[in-house]
TIMI-2910 file (N, C-alpha, C, CB; in pm, 1 decimal, decimal comma, always signed):
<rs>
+----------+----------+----------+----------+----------+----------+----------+----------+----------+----------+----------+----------+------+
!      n_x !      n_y !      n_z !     ca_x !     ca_y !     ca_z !      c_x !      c_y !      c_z !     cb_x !     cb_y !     cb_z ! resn !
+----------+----------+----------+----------+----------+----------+----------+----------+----------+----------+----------+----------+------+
!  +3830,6 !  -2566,7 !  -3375,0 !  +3702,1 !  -2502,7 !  -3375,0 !  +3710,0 !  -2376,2 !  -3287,6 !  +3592,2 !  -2600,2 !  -3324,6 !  Unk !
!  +3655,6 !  -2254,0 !  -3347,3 !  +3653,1 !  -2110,8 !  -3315,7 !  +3541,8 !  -2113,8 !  -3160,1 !  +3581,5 !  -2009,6 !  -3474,7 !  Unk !
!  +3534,3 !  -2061,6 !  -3036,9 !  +3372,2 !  -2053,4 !  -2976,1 !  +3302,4 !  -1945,0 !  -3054,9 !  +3360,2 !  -2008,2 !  -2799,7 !  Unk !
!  +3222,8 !  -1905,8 !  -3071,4 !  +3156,2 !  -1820,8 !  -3118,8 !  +3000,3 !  -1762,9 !  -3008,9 !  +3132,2 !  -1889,7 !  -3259,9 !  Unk !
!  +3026,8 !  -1610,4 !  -2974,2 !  +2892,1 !  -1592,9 !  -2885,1 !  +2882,9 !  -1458,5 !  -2944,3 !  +2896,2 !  -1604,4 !  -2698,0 !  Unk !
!  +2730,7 !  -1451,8 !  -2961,0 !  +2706,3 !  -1319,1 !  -2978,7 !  +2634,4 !  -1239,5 !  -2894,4 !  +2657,8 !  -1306,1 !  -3078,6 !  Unk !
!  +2650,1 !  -1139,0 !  -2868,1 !  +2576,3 !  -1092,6 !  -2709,1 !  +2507,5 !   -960,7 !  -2794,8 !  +2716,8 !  -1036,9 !  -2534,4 !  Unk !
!  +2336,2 !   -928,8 !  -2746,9 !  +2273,6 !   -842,0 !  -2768,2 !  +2273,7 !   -779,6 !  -2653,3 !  +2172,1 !   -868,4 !  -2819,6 !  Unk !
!  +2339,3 !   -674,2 !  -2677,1 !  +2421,5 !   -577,5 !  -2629,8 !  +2221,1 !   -494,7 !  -2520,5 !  +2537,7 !   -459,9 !  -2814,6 !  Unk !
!  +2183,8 !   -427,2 !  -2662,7 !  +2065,3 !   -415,5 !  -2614,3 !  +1957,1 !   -467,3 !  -2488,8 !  +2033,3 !   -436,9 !  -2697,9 !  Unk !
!  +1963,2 !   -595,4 !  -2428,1 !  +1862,5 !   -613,2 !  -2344,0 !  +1974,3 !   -630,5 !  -2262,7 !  +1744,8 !   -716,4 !  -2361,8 !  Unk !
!  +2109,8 !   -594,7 !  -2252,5 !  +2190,7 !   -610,9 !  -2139,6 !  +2192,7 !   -428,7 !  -2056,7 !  +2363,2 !   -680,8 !  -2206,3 !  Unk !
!  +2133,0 !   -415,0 !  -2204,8 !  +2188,7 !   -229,9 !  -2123,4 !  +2003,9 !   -216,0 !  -2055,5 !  +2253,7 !    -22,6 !  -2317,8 !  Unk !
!  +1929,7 !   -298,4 !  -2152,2 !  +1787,6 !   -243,3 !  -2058,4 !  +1846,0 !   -301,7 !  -1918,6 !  +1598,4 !   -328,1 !  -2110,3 !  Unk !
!  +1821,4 !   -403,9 !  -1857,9 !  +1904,7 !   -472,5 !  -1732,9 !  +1966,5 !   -357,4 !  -1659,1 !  +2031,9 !   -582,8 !  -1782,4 !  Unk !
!  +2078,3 !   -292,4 !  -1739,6 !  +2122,8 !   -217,9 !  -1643,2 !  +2079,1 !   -119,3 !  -1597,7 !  +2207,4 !   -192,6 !  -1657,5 !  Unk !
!  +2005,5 !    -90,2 !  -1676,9 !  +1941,6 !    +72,0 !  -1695,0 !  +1804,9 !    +52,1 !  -1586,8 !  +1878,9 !   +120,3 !  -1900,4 !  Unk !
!  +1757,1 !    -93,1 !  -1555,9 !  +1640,1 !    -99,7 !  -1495,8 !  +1667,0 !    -80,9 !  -1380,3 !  +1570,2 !   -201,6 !  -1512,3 !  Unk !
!  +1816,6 !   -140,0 !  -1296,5 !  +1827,0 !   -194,6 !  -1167,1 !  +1908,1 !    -22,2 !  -1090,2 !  +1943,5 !   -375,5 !  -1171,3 !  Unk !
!  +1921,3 !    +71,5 !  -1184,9 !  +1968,6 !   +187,6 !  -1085,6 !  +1785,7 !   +260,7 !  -1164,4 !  +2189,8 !   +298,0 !  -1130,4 !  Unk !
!  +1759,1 !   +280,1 !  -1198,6 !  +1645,9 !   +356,2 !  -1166,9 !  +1526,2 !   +275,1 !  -1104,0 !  +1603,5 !   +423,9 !  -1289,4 !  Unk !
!  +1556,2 !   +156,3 !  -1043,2 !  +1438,2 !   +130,3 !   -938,3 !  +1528,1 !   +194,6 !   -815,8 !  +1380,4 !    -58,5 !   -914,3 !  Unk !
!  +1639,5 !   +183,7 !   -783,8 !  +1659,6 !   +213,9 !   -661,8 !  +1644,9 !   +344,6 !   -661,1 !  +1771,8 !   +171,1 !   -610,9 !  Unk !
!  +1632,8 !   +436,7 !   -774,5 !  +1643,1 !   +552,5 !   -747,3 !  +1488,7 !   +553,1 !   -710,2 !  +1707,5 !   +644,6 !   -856,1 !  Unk !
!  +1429,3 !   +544,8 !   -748,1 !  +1228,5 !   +552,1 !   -711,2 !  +1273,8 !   +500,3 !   -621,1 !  +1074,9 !   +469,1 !   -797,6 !  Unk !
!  +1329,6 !   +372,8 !   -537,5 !  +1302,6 !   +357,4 !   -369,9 !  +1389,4 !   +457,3 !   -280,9 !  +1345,8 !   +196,0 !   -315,0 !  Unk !
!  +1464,7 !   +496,7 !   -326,8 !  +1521,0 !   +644,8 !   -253,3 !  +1454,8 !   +765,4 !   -234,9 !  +1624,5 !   +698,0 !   -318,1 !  Unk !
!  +1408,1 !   +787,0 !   -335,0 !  +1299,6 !   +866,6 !   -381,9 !  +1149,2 !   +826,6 !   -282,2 !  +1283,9 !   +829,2 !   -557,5 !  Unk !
!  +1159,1 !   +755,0 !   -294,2 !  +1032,4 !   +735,2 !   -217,7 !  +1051,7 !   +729,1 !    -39,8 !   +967,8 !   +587,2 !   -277,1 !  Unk !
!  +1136,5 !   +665,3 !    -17,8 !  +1181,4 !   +683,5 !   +122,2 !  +1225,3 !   +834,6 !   +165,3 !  +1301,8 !   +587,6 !   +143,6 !  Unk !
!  +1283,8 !   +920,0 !    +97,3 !  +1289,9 !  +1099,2 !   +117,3 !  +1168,1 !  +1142,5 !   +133,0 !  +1347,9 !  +1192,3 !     -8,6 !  Unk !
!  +1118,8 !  +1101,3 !    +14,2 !   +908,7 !  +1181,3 !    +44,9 !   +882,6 !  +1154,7 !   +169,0 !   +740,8 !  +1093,8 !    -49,4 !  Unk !
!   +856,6 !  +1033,6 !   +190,8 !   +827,3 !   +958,6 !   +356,6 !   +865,8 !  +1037,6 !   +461,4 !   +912,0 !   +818,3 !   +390,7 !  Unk !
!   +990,5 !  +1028,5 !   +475,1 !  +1076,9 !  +1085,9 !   +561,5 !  +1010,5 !  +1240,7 !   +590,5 !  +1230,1 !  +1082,8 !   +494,8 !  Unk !
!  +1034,0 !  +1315,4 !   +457,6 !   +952,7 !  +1422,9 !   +439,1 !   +867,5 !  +1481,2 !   +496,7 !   +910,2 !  +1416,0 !   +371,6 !  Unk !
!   +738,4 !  +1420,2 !   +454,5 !   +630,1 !  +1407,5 !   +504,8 !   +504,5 !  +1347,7 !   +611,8 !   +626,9 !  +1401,8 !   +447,1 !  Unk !
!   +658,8 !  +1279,5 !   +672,7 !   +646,2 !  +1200,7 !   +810,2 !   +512,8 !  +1087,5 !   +770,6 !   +602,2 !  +1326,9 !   +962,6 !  Unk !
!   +510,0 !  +1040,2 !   +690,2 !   +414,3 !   +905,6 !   +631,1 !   +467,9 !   +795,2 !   +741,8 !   +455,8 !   +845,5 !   +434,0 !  Unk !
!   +334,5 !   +758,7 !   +849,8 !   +338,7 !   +695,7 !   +921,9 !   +340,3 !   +545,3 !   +863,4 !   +255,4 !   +739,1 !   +997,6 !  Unk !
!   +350,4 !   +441,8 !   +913,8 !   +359,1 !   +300,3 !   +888,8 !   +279,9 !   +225,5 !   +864,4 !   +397,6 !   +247,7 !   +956,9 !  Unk !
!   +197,4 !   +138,6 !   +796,2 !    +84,5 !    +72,2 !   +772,9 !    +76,6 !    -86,2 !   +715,9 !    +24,1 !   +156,5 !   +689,2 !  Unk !
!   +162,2 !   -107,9 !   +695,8 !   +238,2 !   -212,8 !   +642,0 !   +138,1 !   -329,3 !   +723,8 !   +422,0 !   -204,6 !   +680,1 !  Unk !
!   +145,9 !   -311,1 !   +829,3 !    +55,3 !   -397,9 !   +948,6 !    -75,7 !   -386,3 !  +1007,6 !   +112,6 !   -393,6 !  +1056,7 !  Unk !
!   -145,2 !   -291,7 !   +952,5 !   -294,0 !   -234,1 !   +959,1 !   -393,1 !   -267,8 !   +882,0 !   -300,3 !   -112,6 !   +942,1 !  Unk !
!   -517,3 !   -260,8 !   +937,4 !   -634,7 !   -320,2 !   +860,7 !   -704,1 !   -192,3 !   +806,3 !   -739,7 !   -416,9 !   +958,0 !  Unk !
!   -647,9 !    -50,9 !   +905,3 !   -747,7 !    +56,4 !   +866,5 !   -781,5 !   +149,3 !   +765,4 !   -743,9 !   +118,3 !   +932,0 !  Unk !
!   -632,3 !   +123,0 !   +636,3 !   -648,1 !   +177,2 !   +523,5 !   -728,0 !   +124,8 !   +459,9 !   -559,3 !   +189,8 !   +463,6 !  Unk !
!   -729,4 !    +26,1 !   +492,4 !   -827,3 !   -104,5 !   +394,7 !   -975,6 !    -70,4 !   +426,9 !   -797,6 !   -300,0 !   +454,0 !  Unk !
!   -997,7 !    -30,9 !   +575,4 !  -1168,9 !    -30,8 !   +615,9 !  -1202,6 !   +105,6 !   +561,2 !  -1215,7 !    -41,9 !   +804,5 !  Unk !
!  -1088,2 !   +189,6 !   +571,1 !  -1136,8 !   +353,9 !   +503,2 !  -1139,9 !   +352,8 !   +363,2 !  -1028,3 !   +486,1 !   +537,2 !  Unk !
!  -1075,8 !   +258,2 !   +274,2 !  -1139,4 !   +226,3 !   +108,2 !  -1214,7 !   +181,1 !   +128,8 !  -1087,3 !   +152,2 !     +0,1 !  Unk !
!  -1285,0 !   +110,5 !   +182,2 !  -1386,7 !    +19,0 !   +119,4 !  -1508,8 !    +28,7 !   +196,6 !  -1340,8 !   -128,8 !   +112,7 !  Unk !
!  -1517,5 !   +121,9 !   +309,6 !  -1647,0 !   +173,3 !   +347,2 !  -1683,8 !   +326,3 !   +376,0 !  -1675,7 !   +106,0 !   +457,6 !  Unk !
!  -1775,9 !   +326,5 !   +343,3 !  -1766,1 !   +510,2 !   +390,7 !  -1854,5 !   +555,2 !   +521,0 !  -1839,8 !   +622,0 !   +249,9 !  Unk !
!  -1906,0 !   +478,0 !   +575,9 !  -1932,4 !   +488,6 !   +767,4 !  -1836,7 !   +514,3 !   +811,1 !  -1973,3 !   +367,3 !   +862,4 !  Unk !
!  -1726,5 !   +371,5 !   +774,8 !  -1608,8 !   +348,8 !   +817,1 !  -1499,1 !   +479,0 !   +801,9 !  -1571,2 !   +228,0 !   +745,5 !  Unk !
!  -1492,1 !   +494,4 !   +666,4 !  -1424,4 !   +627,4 !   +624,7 !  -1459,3 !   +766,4 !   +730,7 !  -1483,0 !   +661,3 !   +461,8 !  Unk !
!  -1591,7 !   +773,0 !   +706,8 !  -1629,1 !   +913,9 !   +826,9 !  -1641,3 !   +910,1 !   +962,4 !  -1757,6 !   +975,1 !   +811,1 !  Unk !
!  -1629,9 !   +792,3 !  +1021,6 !  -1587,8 !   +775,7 !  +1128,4 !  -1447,5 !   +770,4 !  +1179,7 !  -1638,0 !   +694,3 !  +1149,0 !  Unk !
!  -1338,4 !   +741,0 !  +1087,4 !  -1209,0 !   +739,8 !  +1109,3 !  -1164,2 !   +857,4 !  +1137,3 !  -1144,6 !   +690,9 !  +1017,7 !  Unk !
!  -1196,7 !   +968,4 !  +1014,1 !  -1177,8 !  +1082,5 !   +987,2 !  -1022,5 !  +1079,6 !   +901,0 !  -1193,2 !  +1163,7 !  +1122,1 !  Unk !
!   -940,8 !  +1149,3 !   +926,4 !   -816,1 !  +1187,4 !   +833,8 !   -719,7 !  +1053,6 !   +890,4 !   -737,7 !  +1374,6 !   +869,1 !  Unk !
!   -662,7 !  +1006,9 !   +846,1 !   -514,2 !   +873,2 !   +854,3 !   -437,2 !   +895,2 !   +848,8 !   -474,7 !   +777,0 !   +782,9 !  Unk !
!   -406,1 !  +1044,6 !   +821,2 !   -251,1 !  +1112,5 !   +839,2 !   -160,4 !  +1091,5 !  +1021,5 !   -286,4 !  +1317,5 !   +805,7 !  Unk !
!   -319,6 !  +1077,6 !  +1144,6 !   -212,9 !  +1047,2 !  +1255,5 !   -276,1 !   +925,2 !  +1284,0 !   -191,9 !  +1154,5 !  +1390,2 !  Unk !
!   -145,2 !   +838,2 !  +1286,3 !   -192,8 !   +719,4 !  +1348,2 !   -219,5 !   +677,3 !  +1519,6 !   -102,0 !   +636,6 !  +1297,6 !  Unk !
!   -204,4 !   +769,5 !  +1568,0 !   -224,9 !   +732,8 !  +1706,8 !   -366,1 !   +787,8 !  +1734,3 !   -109,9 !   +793,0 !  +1807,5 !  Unk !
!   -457,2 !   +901,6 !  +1712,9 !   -530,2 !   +918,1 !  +1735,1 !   -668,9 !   +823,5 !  +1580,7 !   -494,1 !  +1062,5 !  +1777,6 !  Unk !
!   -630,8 !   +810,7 !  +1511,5 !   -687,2 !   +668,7 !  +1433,7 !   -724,8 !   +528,5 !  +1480,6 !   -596,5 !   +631,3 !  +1349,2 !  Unk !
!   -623,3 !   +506,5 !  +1525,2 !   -630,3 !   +392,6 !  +1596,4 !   -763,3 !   +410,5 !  +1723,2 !   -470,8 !   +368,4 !  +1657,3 !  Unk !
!   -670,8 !   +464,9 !  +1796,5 !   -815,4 !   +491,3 !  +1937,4 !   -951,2 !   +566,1 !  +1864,4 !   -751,4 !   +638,9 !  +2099,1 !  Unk !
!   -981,7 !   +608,6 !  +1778,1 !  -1096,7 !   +592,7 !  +1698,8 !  -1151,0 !   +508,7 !  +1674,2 !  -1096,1 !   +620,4 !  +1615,9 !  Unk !
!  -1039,7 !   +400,4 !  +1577,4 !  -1105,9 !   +246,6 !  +1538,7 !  -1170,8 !   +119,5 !  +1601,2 !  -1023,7 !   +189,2 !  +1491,9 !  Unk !
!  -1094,2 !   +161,5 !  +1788,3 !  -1119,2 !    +83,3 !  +1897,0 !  -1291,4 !    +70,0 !  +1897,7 !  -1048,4 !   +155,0 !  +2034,9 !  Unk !
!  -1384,0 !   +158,6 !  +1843,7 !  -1520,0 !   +213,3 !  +1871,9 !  -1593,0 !   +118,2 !  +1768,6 !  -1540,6 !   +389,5 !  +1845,2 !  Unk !
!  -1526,9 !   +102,3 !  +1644,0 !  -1603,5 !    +39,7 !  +1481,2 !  -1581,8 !   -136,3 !  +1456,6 !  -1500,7 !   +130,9 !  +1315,5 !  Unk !
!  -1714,6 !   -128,9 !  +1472,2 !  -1736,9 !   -316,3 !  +1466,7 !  -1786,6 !   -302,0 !  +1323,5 !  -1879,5 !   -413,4 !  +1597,3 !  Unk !
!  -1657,7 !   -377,1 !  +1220,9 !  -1745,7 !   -457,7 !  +1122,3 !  -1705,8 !   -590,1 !  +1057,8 !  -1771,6 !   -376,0 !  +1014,5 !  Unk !
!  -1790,4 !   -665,4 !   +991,3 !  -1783,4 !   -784,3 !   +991,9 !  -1744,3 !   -774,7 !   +807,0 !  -1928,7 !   -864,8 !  +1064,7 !  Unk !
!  -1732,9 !   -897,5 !   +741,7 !  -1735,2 !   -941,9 !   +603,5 !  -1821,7 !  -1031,7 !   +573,0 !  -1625,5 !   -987,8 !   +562,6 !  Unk !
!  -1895,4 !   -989,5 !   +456,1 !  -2028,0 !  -1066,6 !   +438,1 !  -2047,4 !  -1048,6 !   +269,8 !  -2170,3 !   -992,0 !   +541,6 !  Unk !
!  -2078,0 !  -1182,0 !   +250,4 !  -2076,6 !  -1203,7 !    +64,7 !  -2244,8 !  -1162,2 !    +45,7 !  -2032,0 !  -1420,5 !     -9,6 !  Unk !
!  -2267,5 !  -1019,9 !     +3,5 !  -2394,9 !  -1029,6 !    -50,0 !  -2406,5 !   -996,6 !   -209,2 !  -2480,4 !   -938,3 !    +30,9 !  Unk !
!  -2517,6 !  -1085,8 !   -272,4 !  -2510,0 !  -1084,6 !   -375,3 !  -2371,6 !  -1132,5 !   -466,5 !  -2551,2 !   -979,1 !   -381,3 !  Unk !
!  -2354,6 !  -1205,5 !   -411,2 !  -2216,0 !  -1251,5 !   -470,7 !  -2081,3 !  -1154,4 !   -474,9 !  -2244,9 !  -1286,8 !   -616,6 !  Unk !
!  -2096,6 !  -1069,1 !   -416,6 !  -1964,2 !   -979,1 !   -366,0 !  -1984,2 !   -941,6 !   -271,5 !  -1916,7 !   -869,4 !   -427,8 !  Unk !
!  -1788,4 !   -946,0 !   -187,8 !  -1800,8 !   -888,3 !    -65,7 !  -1804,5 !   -798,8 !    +17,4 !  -1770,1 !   -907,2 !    -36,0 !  Unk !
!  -1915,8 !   -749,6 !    +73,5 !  -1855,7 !   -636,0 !   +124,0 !  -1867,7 !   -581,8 !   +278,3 !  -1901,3 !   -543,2 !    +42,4 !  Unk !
!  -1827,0 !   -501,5 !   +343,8 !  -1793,9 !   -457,2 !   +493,9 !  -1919,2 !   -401,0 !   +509,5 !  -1662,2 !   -349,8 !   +527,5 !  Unk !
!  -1993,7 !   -472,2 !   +643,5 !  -2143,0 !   -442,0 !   +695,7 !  -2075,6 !   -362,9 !   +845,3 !  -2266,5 !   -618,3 !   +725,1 !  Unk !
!  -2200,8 !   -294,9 !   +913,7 !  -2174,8 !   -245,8 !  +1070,7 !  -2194,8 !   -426,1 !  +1160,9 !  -2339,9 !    -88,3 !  +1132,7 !  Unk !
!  -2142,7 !   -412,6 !  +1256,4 !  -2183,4 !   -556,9 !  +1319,7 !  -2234,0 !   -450,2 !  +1436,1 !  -2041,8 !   -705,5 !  +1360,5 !  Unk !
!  -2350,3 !   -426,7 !  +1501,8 !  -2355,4 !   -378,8 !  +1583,5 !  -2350,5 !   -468,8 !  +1728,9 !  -2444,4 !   -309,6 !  +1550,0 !  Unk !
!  -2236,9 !   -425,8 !  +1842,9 !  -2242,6 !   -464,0 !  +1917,1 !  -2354,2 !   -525,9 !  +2035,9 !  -2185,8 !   -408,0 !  +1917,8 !  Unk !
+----------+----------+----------+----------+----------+----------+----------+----------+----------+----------+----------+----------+------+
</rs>
């Protein structure tokens, strides 16, 4: 008895073709960064409070520096609160 395999050649070359052009977009993307000195956020709540409120937003002001952001944010109390059946970011005033 012969083995017999037939290989579609086709979804082997997508495969290959996928795994060097992601790294190229994460190279690519780490140069921009680098670039453009794109600070770190990975661990922050404050991109999140500047989408989703706009007190919040105009009180932050620009997020391009994170050190003077931060000691901004030290000032903004807000809480999470389900109204109307969605949630959204209220002032908690101190």
């Amino acid at each position: 008895m012969e083995p017999y395999i037939h290989v579609e050649w086709q979804w082997l070359t997508l495969l290959f073709a996928t795994v060097p052009m992601c790294l190229i977009l994460l190279l690519l993307t780490i140069l921009q960064s680098m670039r453009t000195k794109t600070g770190i956020w990975k661990t922050s709540i404050l991109p999140v409070l500047q989408a989703l409120d706009g007190r919040v937003k105009s009180d932050l002001g620009n997020l391009s520096h994170l050190h003077q952001t931060a000691a901004r944010s030290d000032s903004i109390l807000v809480s999470l609160k389900k109204e109307d059946g969605h949630w959204v970011l209220v002032d908690r005033k101190g």
